[in-house]
TORKOLLUM-566900 format. One record per residue (C-alpha): x, y, z. Coordinates in steps of 0.05 Angstrom, whole numbers, padded with zeros to 5 digits, always signed. Layout:
// residues N
XYZ;...
END
This chain:
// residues 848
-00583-00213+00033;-00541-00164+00068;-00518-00132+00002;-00597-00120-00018;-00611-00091+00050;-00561-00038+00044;-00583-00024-00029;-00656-00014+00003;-00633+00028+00053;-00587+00069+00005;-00652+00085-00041;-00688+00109+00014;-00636+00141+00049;-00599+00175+00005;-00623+00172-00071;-00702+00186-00054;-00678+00240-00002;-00634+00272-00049;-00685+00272-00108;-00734+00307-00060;-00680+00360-00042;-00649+00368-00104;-00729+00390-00132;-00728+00432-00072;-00657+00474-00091;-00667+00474-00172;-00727+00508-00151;-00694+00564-00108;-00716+00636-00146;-00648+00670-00144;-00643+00731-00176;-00632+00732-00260;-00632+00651-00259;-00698+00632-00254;-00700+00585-00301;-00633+00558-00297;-00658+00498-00230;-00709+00461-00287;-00658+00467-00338;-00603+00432-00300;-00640+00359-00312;-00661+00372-00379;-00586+00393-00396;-00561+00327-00361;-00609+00289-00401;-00593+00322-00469;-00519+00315-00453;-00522+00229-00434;-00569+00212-00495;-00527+00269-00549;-00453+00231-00524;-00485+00163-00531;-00511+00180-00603;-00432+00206-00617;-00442+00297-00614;-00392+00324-00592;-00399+00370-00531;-00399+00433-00579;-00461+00397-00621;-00499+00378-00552;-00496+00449-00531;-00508+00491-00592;-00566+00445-00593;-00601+00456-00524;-00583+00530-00521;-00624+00535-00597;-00681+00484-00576;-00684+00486-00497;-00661+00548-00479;-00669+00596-00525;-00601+00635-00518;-00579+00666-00580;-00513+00710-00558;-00454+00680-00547;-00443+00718-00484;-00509+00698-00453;-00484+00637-00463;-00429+00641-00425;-00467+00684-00369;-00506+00613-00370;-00452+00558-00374;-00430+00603-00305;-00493+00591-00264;-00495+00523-00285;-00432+00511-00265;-00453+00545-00192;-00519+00502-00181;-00482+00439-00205;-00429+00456-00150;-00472+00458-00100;-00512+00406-00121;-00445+00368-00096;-00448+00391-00035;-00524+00378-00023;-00509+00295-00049;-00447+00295+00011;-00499+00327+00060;-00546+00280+00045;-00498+00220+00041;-00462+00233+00102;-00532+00239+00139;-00547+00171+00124;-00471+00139+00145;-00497+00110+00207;-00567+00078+00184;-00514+00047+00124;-00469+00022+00170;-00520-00015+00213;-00520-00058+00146;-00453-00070+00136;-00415-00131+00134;-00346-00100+00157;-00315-00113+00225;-00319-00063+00276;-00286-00067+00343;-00345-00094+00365;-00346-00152+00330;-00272-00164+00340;-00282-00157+00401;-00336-00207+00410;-00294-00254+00364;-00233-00254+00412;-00282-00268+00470;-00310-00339+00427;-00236-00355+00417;-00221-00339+00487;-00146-00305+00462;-00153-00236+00506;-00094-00266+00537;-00060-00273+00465;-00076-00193+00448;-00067-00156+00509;-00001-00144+00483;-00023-00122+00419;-00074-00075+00435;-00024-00040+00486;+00026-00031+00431;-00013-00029+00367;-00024+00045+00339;-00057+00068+00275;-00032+00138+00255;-00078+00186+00212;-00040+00230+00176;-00074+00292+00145;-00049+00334+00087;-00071+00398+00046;-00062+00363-00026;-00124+00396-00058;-00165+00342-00073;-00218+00379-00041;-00227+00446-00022;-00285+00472+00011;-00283+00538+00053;-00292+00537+00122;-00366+00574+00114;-00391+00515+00074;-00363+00464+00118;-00415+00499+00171;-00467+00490+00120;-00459+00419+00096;-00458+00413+00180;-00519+00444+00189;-00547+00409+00125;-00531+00331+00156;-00567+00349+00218;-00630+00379+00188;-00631+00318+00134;-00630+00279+00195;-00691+00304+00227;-00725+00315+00163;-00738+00389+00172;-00755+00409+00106;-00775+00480+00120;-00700+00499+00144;-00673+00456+00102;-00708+00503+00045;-00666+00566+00076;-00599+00531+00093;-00599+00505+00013;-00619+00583+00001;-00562+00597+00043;-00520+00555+00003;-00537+00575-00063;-00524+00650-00045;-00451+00628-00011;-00386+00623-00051;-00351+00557-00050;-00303+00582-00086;-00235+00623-00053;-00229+00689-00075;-00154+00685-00077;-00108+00622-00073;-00112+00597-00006;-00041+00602+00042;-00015+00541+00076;-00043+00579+00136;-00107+00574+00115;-00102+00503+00091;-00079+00481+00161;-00140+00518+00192;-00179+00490+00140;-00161+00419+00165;-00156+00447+00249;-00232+00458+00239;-00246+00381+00229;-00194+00369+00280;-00237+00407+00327;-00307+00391+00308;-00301+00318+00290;-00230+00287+00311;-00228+00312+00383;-00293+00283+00406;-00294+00223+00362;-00215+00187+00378;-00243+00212+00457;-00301+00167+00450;-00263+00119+00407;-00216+00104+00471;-00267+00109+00515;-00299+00051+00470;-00240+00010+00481;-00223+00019+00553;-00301+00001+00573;-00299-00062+00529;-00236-00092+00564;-00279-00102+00631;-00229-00107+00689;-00162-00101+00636;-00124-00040+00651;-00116-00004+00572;-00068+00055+00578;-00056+00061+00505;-00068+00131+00488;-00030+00136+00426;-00073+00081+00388;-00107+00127+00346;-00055+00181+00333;-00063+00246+00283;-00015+00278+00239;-00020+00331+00199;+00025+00360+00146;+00005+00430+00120;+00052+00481+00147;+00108+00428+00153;+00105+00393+00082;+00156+00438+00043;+00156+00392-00024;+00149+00433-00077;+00117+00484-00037;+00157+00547-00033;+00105+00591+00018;+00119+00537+00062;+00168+00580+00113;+00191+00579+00179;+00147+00625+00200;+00096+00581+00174;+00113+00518+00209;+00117+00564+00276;+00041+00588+00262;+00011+00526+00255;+00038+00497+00312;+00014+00555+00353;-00054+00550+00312;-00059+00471+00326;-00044+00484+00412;-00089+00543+00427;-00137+00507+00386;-00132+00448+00423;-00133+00484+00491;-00198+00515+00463;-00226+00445+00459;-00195+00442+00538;-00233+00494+00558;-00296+00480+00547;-00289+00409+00557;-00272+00440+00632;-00323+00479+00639;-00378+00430+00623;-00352+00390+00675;-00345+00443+00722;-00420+00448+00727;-00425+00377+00755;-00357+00381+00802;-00386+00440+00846;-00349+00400+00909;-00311+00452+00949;-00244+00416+00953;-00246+00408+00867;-00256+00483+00857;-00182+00505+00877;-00152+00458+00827;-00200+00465+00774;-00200+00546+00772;-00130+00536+00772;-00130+00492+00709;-00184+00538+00672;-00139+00602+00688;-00078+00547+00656;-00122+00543+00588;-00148+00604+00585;-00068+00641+00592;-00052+00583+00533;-00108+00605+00493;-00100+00678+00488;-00030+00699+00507;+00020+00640+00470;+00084+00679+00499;+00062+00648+00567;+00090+00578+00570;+00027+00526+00592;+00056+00459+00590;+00032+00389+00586;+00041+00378+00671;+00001+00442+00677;-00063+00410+00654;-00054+00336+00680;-00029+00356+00757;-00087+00392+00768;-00133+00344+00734;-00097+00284+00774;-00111+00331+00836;-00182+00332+00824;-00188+00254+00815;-00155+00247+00875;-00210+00279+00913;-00264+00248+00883;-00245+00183+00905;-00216+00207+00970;-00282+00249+00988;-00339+00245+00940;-00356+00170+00932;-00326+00175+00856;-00383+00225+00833;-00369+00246+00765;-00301+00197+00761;-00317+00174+00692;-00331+00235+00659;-00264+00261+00689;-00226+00210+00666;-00253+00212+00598;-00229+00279+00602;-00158+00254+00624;-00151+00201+00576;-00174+00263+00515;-00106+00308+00551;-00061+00238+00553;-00086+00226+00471;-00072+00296+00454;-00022+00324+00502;-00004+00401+00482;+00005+00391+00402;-00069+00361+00372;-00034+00333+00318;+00040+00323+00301;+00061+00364+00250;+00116+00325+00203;+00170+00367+00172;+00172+00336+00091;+00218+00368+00040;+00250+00335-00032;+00319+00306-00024;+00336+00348-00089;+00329+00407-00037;+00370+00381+00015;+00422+00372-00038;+00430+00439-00062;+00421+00461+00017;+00484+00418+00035;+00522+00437-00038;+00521+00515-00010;+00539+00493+00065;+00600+00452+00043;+00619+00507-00008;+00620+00558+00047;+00653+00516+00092;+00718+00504+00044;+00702+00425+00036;+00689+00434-00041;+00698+00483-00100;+00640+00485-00134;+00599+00406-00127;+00588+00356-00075;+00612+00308-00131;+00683+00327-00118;+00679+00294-00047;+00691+00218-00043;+00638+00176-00014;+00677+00160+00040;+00697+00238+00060;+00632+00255+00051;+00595+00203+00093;+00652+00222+00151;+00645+00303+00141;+00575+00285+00151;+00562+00234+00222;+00634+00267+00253;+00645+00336+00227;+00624+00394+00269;+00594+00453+00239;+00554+00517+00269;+00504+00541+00221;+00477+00607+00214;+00422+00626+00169;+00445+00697+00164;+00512+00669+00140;+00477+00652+00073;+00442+00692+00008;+00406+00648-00022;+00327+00649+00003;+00317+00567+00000;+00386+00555+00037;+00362+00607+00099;+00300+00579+00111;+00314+00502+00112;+00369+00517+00169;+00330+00570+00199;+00265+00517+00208;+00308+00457+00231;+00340+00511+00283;+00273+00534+00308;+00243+00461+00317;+00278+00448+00393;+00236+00511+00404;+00173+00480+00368;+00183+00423+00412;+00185+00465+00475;+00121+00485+00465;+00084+00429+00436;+00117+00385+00473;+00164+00328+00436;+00103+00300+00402;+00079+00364+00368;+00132+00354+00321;+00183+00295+00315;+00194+00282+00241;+00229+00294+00179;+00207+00271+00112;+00251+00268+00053;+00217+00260-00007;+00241+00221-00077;+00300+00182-00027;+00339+00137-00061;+00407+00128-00028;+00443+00137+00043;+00452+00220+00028;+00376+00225+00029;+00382+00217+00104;+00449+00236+00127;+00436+00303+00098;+00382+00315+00144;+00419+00273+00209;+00477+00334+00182;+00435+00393+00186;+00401+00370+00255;+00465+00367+00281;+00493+00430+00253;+00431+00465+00266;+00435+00462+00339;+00432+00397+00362;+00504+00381+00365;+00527+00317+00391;+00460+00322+00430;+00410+00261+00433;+00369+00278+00358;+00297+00279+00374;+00269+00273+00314;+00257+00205+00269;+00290+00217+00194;+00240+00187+00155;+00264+00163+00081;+00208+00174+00027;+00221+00113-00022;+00162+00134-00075;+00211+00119-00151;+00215+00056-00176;+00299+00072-00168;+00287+00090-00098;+00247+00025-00084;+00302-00012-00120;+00352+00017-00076;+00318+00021-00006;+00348-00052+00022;+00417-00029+00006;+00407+00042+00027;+00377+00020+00096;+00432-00032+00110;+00485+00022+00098;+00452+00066+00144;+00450+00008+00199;+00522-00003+00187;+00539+00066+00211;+00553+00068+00283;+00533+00139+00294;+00475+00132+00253;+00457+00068+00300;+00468+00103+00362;+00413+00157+00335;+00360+00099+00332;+00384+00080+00398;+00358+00139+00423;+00293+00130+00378;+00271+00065+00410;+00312+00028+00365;+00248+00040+00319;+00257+00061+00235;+00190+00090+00202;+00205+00091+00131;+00152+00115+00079;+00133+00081+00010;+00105+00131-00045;+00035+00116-00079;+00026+00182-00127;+00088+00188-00156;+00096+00109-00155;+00033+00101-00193;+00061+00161-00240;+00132+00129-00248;+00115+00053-00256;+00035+00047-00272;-00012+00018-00220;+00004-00055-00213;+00072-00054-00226;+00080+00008-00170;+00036-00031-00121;+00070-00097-00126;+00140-00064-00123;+00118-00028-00055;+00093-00093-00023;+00161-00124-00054;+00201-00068-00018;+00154-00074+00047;+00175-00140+00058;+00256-00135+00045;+00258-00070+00084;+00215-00112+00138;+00268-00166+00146;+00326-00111+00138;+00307-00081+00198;+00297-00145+00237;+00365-00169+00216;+00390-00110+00247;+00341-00109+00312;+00304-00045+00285;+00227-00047+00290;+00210-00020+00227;+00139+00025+00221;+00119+00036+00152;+00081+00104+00132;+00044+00092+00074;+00021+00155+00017;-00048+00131+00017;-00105+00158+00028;-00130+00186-00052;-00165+00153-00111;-00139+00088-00143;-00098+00118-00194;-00068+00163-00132;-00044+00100-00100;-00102+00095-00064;-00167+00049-00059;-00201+00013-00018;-00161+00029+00050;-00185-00032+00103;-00176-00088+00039;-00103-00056+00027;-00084-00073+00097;-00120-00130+00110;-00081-00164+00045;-00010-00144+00070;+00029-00215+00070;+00055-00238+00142;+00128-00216+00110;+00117-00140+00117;+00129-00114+00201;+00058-00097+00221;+00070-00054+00280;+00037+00005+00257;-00009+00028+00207;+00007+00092+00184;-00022+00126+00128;-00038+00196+00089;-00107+00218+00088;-00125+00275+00034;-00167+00321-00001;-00234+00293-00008;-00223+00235+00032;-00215+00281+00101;-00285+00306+00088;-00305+00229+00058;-00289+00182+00100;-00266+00213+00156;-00309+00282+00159;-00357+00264+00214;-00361+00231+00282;-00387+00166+00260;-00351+00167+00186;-00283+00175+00229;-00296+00134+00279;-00318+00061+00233;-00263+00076+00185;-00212+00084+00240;-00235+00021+00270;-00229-00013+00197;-00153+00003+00200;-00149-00025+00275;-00179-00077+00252;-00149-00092+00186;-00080-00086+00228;-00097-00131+00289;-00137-00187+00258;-00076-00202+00205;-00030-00223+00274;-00074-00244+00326;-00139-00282+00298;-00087-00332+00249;-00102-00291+00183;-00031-00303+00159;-00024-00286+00093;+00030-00316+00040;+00042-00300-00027;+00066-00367-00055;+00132-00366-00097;+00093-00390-00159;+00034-00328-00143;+00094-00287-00142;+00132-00297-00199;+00058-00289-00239;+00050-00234-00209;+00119-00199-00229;+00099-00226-00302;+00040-00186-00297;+00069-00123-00262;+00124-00118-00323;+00073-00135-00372;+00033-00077-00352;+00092-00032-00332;+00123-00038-00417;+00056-00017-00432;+00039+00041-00388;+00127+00062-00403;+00110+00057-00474;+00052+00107-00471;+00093+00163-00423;+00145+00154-00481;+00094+00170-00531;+00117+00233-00562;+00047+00265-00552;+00045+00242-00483;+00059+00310-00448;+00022+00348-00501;-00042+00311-00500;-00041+00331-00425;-00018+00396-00432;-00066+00418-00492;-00128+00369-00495;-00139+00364-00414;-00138+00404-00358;-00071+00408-00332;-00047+00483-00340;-00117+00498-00312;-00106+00472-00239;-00050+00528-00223;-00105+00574-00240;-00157+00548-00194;-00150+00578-00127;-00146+00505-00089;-00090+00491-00057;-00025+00530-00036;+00018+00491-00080;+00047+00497-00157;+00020+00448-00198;+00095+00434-00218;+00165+00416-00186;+00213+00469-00207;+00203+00526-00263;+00231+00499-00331;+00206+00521-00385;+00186+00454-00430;+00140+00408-00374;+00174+00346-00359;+00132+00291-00320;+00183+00284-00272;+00167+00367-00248;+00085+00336-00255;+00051+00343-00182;+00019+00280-00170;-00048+00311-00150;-00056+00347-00217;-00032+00294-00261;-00082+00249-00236;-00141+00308-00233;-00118+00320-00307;-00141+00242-00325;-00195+00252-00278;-00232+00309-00308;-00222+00279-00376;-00256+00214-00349;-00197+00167-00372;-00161+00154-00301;-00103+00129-00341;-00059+00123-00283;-00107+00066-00252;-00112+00022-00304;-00075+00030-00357;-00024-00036-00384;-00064-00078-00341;-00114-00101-00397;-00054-00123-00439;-00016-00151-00390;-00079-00211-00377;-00089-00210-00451;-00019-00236-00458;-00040-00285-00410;-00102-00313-00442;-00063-00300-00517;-00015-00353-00482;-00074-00401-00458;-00062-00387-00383;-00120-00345-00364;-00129-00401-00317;-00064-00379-00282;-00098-00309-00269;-00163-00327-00247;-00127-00373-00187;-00079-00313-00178;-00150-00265-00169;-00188-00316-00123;-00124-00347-00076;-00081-00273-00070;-00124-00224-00033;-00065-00164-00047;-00081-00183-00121;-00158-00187-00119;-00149-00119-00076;-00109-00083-00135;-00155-00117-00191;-00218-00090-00152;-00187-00019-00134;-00166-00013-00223;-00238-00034-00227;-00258+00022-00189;-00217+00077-00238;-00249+00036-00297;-00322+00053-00274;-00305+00116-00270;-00281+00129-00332;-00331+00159-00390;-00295+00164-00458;-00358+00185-00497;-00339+00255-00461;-00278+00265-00508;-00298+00225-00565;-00297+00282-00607;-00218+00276-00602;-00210+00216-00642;-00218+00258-00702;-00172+00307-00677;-00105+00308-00730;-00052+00314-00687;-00083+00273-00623;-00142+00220-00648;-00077+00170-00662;-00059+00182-00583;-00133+00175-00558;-00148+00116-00596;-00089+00086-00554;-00118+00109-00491;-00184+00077-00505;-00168+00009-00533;-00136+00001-00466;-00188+00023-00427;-00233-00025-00467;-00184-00081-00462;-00180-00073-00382;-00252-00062-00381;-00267-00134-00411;-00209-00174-00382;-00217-00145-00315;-00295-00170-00315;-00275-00235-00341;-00219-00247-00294;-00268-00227-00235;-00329-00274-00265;-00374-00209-00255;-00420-00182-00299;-00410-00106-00289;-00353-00065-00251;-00351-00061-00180;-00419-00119-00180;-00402-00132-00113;-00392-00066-00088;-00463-00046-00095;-00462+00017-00058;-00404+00050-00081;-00426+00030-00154;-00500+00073-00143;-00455+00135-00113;-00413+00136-00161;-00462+00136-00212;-00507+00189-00181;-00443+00232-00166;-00423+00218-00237;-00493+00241-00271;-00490+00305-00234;-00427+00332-00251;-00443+00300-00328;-00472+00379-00355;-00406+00414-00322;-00356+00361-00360;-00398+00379-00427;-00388+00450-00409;-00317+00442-00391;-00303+00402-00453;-00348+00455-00505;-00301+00508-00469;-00246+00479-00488;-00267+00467-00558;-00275+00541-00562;-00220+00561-00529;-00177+00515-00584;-00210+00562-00646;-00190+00630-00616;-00254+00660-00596;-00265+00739-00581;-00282+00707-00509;-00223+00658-00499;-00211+00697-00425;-00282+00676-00411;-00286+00602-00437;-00212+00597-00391;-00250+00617-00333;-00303+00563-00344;-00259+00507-00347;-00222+00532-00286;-00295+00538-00244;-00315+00478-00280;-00256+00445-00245;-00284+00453-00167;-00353+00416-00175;-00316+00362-00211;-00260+00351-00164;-00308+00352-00106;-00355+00301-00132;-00296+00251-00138;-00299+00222-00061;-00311+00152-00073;-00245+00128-00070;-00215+00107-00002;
END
């Protein structure tokens, strides 16, 4: 019943509405294009019905510019492929406008739990007693990167603003010009965007959406605890990444990391200031007024001059002043909306978000190779150096390190940056910035290296204050992480560091470049495998262990469905914290406006409290497991066999759209690790990888082996054995349902054509008889009749979002075509499948 409600209210609140103003903007007169709006849906239409009949994308095209459009020339062609590729774009952005809009009618028919109802369910259990604790501790940790999954300028982010409102109210009329407005704005960066701009990029939300929303959030919380003091102000807690993240990002600098920071506190004391000033129109009491001009002329120093320090007790005295006098003098006029206020400076503090250092242990190597070199410990390599020497040099030699004292560019900056963050830290406060990522980990030199170059770097034998976060994300790495971590524990100088830390060890399990290493299941299962050891490492040793999870992207990302991952976790893994990356598309998705951020934040409170306090223990029995680990291999010598596949790496490199994404102005980061010559998957950036599969509409990486792994099964007459696994094992029926998500998205008419292709139809008959295979063994483990049946919602989305970007994957795939039999306009027909890439990449949101 529920499920046809929100299907009602989905048609008329977000497929009729878009319909009506989708007419409106394909009508829009723009100059030269007239005709190009009524086109669009006959192109769309030509393009489903000419790939279900078998054309090729060439054959649909030559045919509806001869019949349909009339366009002889092969460069008015192209002039036309380009404005279709600009409405389509836009047409994007009008579908998230509209979408977005209609969040909080949706939600009303949602079966999820909100705080709300948890709430009300811990009153009918009478158990506030049992999670007082719980809520004063518990913390869910939003952490935000740059990977360009999405990339819209801050300009259109105003306009898909304006555009939610006005859908709201149902203003066509202004709707007309904003969509005019649109249609004559670029969405695409005139030159690739800085890391600088990224983090502004991502500040803007901060400031329109975050700082308001985790304010009322907590204010939520607080009120719905009746007499119950709540003083947890980091239960909601942001952290952000560009600016800090060096990982294969070489304009990642020092100076970098220091303007962000200053960028994420003057923007926050902007917030300050006119939260102060609003309220200063209500406190007009003449004992306030002292205190309060002193605390605007506090924020207004921190907002325009940032040599002037304006720390955290320079903001709460005077606020803690005024309170005082309220309730001393003025019968507690106004007391709420000052301590809202309050509790927004406790959440926040002087840093908005923490920024978390993150750079590739492969770095830190070379980094520490040049220091010992220098330093007469070895000749040449690192390798020369027992592990016992080395381990000693490292907790119990002194060094003073000097980034002058070095040549090489990568070996300056990493020890001027860890020098500079004390200073950071004065500034923005301990909080601003506290951690230090190290990507691809997979033994104890992953983290001593860093503890080393904190303490060489000016800390000394000073108190560290900074958590060393490992980065397990390879399957070795995984394999490894137990034994690693114990080491580590066994140190004593190492243990006196997490003294100092709380005796609390966040550690961080890789989804992209899991997925990429060990296919989908197989990755999954070994992370919730590694979750659970590490989990009972660390309590072995007295260490509360917080796991950071690289979530937060599609399914073949890692991602998925983000409230079913957590709410599957088996009582085995620590469950202190939920801590998770949030990227790209999903920023402006699922967390890109006030009521967006605020029910999927509660989902993760949720997901994270109910697993402890309302009995949902879950266990993974030993019989579940070992089917499961039959599976995961299964599907692992599958997906191993097909990245071994000598035209593996060329199929990506020459039938997708893989050398295109370093082209497309999107993000600040190569598409690849390193600069060899011959591309090795290993160098392969997660994000484009995936995007590759993505714009081919295969989504390999979320699938793939799984089909043949339960075909095995049923070969073997123990189908049975998987269905029970499916319906008992919500972590399993969570991974089947997120694979099932990558499947519906998939389209393999699209590329078709390549089956007759000499050198690759051998390759992408592989790719499809899997995707076939999944495709029927997932439905028939699930008992549905279609993908994603019971995820109605997401299903029409998709499909919508899918049918408008159908005419720029044609495009893209006819330019390729071309661009494959040398034509005069090659330049041109590379340019289209780099714009083509924008509209595509921005239509894929349906995946957290």
């Amino acid at each position: 019943m529920q499920q046809l409600e929100r299907l009602e209210e989905f048609k008329k609140s977000v497929q009729n509405k878009f319909n009506v103003y989708n007419s409106l903007f394909l009508n829009l007169p723009y100059r030269n294009i007239e005709n190009v709006g009524m086109l669009i849906p006959l192109l769309m239409d030509q393009s489903e019905k000419g790939l279900k009949k078998g054309l090729n994308p060439k054959e649909i095209l030559e045919n509806f510019f001869h019949n349909f459009a009339e366009i002889d020339s092969e460069k008015d062609r192209i002039d036309f492929m380009f404005r279709i590729i600009q409405y389509v774009e836009r047409q994007v952005v009008l579908y998230d406008s509209v979408e977005d809009a209609a969040f909080p009618k949706m939600h009303k028919h949602s079966s999820s739990l909100s705080l709300k109802d948890y709430f009300q369910l811990v009153e009918r259990n009478n158990s506030w007693d049992d999670i007082a604790d719980k809520l004063d501790n518990f913390s869910a940790r939003l952490v935000l990167t740059a990977h360009p999954t999405q990339f819209y300028t801050p300009a259109v982010l105003d306009i898909i603003t304006n555009l939610r409102t006005l859908i709201l109210e149902d203003k066509i009329d202004e709707i007309d010009v904003a969509l005019q407005q649109l249609g004559l704005t670029s969405l695409v960066n005139a030159k690739k965007p800085t890391p600088l701009d990224e983090a502004k990029n991502i500040i803007y939300t901060l400031r329109h959406v975050y700082y308001d929303a985790i304010g009322e959030m907590y204010s939520y919380i607080k009120g719905s605890l009746g007499t119950r003091k709540f003083e947890n102000h980091n239960i909601v807690k942001l952290g952000f990444w560009p600016g800090g993240d060096r990982d294969g990002n070489p304009f990642v600098t020092s100076e970098i990391t220091k303007d962000v920071m200053n960028e994420l506190r003057v923007t926050l004391m902007k917030c300050y200031y006119n939260d102060l000033k609003r309220l200063q129109h209500k406190l007009t009491f003449k004992d306030v007024q002292e205190p309060i001009n002193k605390l605007r002329g506090n924020l207004y120093t921190a907002m325009f001059d940032p040599s002037k320090e304006v720390g955290y007790d320079d903001i709460i005295n005077p606020l803690n002043q005024i309170r005082e006098s309220l309730i001393a003098k003025y019968n507690n006029l106004y007391l709420k909306d000052l301590d809202q206020f309050i509790d927004k400076v406790k959440i926040f503090k002087t840093h908005f978000a923490t920024i978390d250092i993150r750079q590739d242990h492969s770095i830190h190597t070379k980094v520490m190779n040049e220091i010992l070199r220098k330093n007469g410990y070895i000749d040449s390599d690192i390798s020369e150096l027992s592990e016992d020497k080395l381990i000693s040099i490292l907790i119990s030699d002194n060094l003073n390190l000097s980034p002058d004292d070095y040549q090489e560019e990568i070996v300056k900056d990493t020890i001027k940056n860890i020098s500079q963050l004390q200073t950071i830290q004065e500034k923005n406060g301990e909080e601003g910035c506290n951690r230090y990522i190290i990507s691809n980990s997979e033994d104890i030199y992953s983290i001593l290296f860093v503890y080393a170059l904190f303490r060489w770097c000016g800390w000394g034998d000073k108190k560290i204050t900074f958590d060393i976060v490992p980065l397990f994300e390879t399957m070795k790495g995984m394999d490894n992480a137990e034994a690693t971590m114990q080491q580590l524990f066994n140190l004593s100088e190492y243990r006196a560091h997490l003294n100092n830390r709380a005796d609390r060890h966040t550690i961080m399990l890789g989804f992209s470049d899991g997925t990429k290493d060990g296919g989908y299941l197989k990755a999954n299962w070994s992370i919730l495998k590694t979750k659970e050891v590490l989990s009972e490492v660390c309590g072995k040793n007295e260490i509360t262990a917080i796991f950071f999870d690289g979530r937060g992207g599609p399914p073949a990302r890692g991602g998925g469905k983000t409230h079913r991952f957590y709410a599957a976790q088996t009582n085995k893994v620590a469950n202190n914290e939920i801590q998770l990356t949030i990227q790209g598309q999903t920023i402006t998705s699922t967390y890109g406006t006030k009521e967006q951020f605020i029910y999927n934040s509660e989902q993760l409170l949720t997901a994270g409290l109910s697993n402890t306090i309302l009995g949902k223990e879950i266990t993974i029995s030993d019989e579940s497991r070992k089917l499961i680990e039959e599976l995961s291999e299964l599907s692992f010598d599958k997906y191993d066999a097909l990245k071994h596949h000598d035209k593996f790496m060329p199929y990506l490199e020459n039938m997708s759209t893989l050398k295109y994404y370093t082209k497309a102005n999107i993000g600040s980061r190569p598409g690849k690790r390193g600069n060899k010559a011959k591309l090795e998957l290993s160098d392969l950036r997660a994000i484009s990888f995936v995007g590759s599969w993505s714009q081919l509409k295969q989504n390999v990486p979320g699938y793939f082996g799984i089909g043949t792994a339960l075909k095995k099964l049923e070969d073997e007459g123990r189908f049975n054995e998987a269905k029970d696994l499916y319906n008992d094992v919500p972590f399993f029926q969570a991974l089947m349902m997120n694979s099932m998500m990558s499947l519906s998205k998939c389209y393999f008419e699209l590329t078709s054509y390549m089956k007759e292709n000499d050198e690759y139809g051998a390759f992408w008959d592989i790719l499809h008889e899997e995707f076939e295979l999944s495709k029927d063994m997932l439905l028939k483990l699930s008992g549905m009749e279609i993908l994603m049946e019971k995820e109605t919602i997401s299903r029409e989305s998709i499909k919508i979002r899918e049918n408008i970007v159908l005419p720029l994957l044609v495009i893209q795939q006819y330019a390729l075509q071309k661009i494959g039999k040398q034509s005069e306009f090659k330049e041109l027909y590379e340019k289209i499948v780099t714009r083509s890439l924008y509209g595509n990449i921005n239509a894929s949101r349906n995946s957290a």
